[in-house]
N, C-alpha and C positions, 0 to 999 in steps of 0.2 A: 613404240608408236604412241602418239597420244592421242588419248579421248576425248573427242568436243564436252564442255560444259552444260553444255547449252544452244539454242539452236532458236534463232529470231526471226521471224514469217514478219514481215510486212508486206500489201499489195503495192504492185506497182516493180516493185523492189526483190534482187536476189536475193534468197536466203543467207544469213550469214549467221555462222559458227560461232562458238566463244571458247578459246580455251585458254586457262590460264590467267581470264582478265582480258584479253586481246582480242578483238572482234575479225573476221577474217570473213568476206565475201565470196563466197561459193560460185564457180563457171556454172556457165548454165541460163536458162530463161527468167525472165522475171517470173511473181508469183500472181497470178490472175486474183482478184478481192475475190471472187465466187470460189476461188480453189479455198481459200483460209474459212472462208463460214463456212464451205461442206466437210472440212478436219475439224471445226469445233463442235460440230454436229453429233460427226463421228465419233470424238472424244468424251464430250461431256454429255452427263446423264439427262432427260427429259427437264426434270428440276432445276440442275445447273446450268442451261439453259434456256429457261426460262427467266431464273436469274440475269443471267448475263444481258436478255433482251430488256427487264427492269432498271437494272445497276447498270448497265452498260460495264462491266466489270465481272471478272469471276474468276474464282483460282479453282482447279481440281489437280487428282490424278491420275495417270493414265498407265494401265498398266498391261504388258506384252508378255503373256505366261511365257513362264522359262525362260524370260529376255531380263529383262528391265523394268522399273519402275518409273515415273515419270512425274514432275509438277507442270500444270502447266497454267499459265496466265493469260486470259483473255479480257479485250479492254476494247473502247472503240476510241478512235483519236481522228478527229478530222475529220466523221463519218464513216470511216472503214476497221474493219478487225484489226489486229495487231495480236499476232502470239509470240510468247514468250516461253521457251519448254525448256527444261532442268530434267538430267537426268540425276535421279533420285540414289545414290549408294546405299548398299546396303551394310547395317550396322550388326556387327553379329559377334556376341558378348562372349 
């Protein structure tokens, strides 16, 4: 079974997967704008936040104890959010 790369939130628009390089549109409903700024809320810290309302732009991490780690990129394009999430591998020496 393979693992999505990556995982691209735009409103308006189904979630679509990445894996491999390959972009792949997930069944289901479109993403409401209001659903992506209440995830980058809940994602990113007071500060990176803040930022992003500044920069219109901001990269953090996100991370799911016992799960995963996670990058994620928020950006406005058009007027609306746009996330971008990467899950994070872990490197273990």
């Amino acid at each position: 079974m393979e693992r999505a790369d990556g995982l691209h939130l735009h409103p308006g628009e189904k979630p679509v997967v990445e894996i491999a390089r390959n972009l792949f549109q997930v069944s289901g409903p479109r993403i409401d704008p209001g659903e992506i700024d209440a995830l980058l809320r809940q994602i990113a810290s007071k500060e990176e936040f803040r930022e992003f309302l500044s920069t219109q732009i901001v990269s953090c991490r996100h991370h799911v104890p016992g799960k995963a780690w996670f990058n994620v990129m928020a950006f406005r394009e058009q007027g609306q959010i746009r996330l971008e999430i990467r899950s994070v591998r872990p490197h273990f020496e």
